[in-house]
C-alpha positions as CSV (number, residue, x, y, z in Angstrom):
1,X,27.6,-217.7,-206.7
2,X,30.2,-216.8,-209.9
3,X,29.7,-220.8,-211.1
4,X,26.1,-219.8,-211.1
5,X,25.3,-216.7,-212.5
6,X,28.0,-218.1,-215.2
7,X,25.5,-221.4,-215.4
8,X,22.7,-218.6,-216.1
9,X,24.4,-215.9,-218.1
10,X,25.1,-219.0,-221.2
11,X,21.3,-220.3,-220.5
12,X,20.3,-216.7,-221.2
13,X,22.6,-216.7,-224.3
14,X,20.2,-219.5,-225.3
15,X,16.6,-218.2,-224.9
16,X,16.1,-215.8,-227.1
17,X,12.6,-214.4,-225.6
18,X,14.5,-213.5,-222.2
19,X,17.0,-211.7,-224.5
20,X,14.0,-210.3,-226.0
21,X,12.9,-208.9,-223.0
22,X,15.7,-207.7,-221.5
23,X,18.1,-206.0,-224.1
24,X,15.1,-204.8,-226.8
25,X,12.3,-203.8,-224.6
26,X,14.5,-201.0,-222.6
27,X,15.4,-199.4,-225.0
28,X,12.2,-199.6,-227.3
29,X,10.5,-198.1,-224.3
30,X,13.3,-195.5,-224.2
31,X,11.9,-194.2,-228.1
32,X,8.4,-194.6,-227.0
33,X,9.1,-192.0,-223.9
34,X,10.8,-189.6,-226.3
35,X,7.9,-189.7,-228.9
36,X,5.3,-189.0,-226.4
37,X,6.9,-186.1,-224.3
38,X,6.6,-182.4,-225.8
39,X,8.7,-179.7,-225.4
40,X,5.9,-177.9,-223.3
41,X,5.7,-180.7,-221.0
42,X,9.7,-180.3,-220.4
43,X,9.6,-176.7,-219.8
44,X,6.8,-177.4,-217.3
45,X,8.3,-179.4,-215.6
46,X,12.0,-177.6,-215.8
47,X,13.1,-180.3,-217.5
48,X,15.5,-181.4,-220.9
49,X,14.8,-183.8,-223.3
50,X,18.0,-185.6,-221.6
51,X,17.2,-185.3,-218.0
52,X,13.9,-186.5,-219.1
53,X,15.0,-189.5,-221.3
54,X,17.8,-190.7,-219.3
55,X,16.1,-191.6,-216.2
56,X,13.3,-193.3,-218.0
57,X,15.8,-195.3,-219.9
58,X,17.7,-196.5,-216.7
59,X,14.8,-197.1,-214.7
60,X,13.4,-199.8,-218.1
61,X,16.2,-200.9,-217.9
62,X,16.4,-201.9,-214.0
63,X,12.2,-203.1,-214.6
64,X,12.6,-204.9,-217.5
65,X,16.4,-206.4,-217.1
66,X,16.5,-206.9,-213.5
67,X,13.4,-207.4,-212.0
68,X,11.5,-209.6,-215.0
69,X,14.6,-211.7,-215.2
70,X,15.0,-212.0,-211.6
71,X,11.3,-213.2,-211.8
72,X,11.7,-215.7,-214.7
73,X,15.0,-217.3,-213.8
74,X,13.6,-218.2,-209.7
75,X,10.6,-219.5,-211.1
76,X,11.5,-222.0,-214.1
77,X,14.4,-222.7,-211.9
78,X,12.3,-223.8,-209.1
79,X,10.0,-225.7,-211.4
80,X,13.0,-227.6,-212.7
81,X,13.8,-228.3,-209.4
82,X,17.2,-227.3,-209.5
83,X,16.7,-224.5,-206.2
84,X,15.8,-228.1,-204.4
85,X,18.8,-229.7,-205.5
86,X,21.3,-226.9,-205.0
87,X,20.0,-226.6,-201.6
88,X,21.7,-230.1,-201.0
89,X,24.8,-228.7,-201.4
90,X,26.8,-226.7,-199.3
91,X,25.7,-223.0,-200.9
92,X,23.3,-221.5,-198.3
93,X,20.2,-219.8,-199.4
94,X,20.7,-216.3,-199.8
95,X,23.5,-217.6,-201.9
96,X,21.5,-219.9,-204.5
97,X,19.1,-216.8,-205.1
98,X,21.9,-214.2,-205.4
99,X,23.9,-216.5,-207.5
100,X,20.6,-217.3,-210.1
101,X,20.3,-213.4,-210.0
102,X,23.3,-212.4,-211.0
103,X,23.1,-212.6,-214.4
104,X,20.4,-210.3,-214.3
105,X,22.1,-207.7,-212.1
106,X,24.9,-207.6,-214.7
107,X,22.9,-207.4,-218.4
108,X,20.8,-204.5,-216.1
109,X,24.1,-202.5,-215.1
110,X,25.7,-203.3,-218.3
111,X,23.0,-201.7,-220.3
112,X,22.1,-199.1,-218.3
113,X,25.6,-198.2,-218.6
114,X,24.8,-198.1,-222.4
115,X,22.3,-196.5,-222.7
116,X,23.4,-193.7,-220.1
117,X,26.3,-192.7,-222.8
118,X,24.2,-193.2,-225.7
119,X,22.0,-190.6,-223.9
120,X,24.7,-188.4,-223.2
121,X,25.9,-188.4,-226.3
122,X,23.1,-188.1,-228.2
123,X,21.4,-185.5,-226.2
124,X,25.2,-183.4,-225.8
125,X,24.7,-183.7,-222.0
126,X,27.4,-183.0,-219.6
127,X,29.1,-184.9,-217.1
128,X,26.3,-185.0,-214.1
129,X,27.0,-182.4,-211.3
130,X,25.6,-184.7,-208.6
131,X,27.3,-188.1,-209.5
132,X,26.5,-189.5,-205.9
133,X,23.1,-189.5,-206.6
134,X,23.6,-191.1,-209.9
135,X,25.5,-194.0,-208.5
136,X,23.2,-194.3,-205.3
137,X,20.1,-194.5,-207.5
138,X,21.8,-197.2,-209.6
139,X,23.1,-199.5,-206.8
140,X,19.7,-198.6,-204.6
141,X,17.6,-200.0,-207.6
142,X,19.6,-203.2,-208.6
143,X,18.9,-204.1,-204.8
144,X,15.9,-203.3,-204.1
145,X,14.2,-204.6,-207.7
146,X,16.4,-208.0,-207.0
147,X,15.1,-208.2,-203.9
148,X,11.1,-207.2,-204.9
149,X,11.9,-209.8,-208.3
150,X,12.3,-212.7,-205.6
151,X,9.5,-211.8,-203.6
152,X,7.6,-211.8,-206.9
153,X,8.9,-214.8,-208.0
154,X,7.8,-216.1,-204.4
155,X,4.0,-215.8,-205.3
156,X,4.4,-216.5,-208.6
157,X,2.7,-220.4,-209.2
158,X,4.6,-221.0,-212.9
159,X,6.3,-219.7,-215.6
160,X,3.3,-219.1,-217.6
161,X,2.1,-217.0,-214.5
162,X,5.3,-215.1,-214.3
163,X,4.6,-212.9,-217.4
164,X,1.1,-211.7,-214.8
165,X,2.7,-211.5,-212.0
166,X,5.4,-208.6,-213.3
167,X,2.4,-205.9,-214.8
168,X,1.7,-204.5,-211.4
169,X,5.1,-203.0,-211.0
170,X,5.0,-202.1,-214.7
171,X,1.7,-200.7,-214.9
172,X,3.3,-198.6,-211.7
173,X,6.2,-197.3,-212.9
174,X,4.5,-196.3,-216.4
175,X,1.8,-194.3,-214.6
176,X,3.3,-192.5,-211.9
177,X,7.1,-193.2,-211.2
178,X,8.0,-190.4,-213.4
179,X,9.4,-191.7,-216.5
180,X,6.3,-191.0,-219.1
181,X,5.2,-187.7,-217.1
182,X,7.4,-186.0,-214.6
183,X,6.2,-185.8,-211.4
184,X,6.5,-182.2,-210.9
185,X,3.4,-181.5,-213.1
186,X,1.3,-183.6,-210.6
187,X,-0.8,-182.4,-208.2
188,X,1.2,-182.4,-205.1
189,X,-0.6,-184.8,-203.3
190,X,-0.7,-186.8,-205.7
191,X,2.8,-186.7,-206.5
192,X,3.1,-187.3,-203.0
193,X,1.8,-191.0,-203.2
194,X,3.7,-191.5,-206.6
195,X,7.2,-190.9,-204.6
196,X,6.0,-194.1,-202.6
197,X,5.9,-196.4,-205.8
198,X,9.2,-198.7,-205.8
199,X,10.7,-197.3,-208.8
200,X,10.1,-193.3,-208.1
201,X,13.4,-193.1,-206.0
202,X,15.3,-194.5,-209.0
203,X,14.1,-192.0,-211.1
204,X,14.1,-188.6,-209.7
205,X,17.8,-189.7,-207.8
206,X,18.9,-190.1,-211.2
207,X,17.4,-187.5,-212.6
208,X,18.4,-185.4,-210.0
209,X,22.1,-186.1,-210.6
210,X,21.8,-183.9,-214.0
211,X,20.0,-181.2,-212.8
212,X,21.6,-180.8,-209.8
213,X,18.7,-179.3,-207.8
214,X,17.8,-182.3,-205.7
215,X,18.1,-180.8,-202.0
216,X,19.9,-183.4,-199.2
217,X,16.3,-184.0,-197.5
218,X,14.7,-184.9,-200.7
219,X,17.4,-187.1,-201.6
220,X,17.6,-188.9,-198.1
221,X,14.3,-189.0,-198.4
222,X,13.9,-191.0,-202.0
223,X,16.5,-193.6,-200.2
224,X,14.5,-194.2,-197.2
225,X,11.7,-195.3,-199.6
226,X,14.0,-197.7,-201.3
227,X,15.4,-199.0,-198.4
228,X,12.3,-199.2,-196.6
229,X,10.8,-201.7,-200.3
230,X,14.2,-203.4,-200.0
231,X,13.6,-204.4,-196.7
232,X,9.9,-205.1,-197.1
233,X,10.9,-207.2,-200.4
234,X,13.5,-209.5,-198.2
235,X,10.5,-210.3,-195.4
236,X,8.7,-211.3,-198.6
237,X,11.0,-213.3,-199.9
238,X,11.9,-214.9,-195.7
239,X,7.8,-215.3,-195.3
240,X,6.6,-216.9,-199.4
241,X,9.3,-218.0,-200.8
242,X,9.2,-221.7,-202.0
243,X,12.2,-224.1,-203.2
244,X,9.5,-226.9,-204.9
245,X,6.9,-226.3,-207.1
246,X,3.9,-224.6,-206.6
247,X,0.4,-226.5,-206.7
């Protein structure tokens, strides 16, 4: 797995669209958040600019790092046939796809590290009072968004087909997962069904972290969701998953 993801980390070094991708997008999203939210929108919703911001910027982070790299590295690597050939070997198969997505996990945890103390800083925020839930969103979502990327990648026919096959969850998480509108100016049932989307739990578990006012149900509640996609995304990837091409 390590001799992997080392394989993959220099390939990414190489390809500078995946950098692209990965390292600007997050954070350009991160601007494009706190240009579109008002202040009355924050004070709706309870909110700061921070423990708006911060979130967002983790969860674009997770999306665009994670689970579109996840995506792009199974599927050219499957059309190169190297998953074939490594399957030859003596590495078993939950190895070969944790090993290829390793190097996504750690550019996603690296920069959401980053941008979680460029946040702080720049926003003066405080150490969070609920840290648990900070570190339980994180981990939750670099699972459950490897696991859903290699699902993804298992429906996905080609590389040209990947950049389609990612909008759904994007298109998601941008309308209703709370990190362009907070959820608590929704309807309730609608916000309701927007706690079900994959990359809600993320969100308000990290955003409730700073504000501290996340109860114990509603935060064992947010986890059940993600470990109920987690496991949904590992039949996925045990039912559609390919190791040749796709015709």
């Amino acid at each position: 797995m390590l001799a992997l993801a080392r394989a993959e980390l220099t390939l990414l070094g190489r390809s500078k669209a995946s950098l692209l991708t990965m390292l600007v997008l997050p954070v350009a999203m991160t601007f494009t958040i706190s240009s579109t939210t008002d202040q009355a929108t924050l004070d709706k919703a309870g909110l700061t600019a921070g423990a708006m911001l911060l979130p967002g910027a983790i969860g674009f982070s997770l999306l665009f790092a994670l689970h579109h790299g996840v995506v792009g590295v199974l599927v050219v690597r499957r059309e190169q046939l190297v998953l074939k050939r490594l399957r030859t070997g003596e590495a078993r198969d939950t190895e070969i796809l944790a090993g290829a997505s390793l190097s996504s996990v750690i550019v996603a945890l690296v920069q959401c590290a980053v941008l979680t103390a460029g946040c702080a800083v720049f926003f003066d925020m405080s150490l969070p009072p609920a840290p648990q839930l900070l570190f339980a969103g994180v981990a939750l979502g670099v699972v459950m968004l490897t696991a859903l990327g290699a699902a993804t990648a298992g429906i996905t026919k080609s590389a040209e087909a990947s950049q389609l096959t990612v909008i759904p969850l994007m298109l998601a998480t941008m309308a209703g997962s709370g990190v362009f509108v907070p959820l608590e100016i929704f309807p309730d049932r609608l916000a309701s069904v927007c706690e079900l989307l994959p990359l809600t739990p993320v969100v308000e578990l990290v955003r409730g972290a700073w504000t501290g006012s996340m109860s114990a149900s509603n935060a064992f509640g947010h986890v059940l969701t993600a470990l109920a996609w987690t496991v949904l995304s590992v039949l996925a990837v045990r039912r559609w998953f390919r190791w040749e091409p796709r015709r």
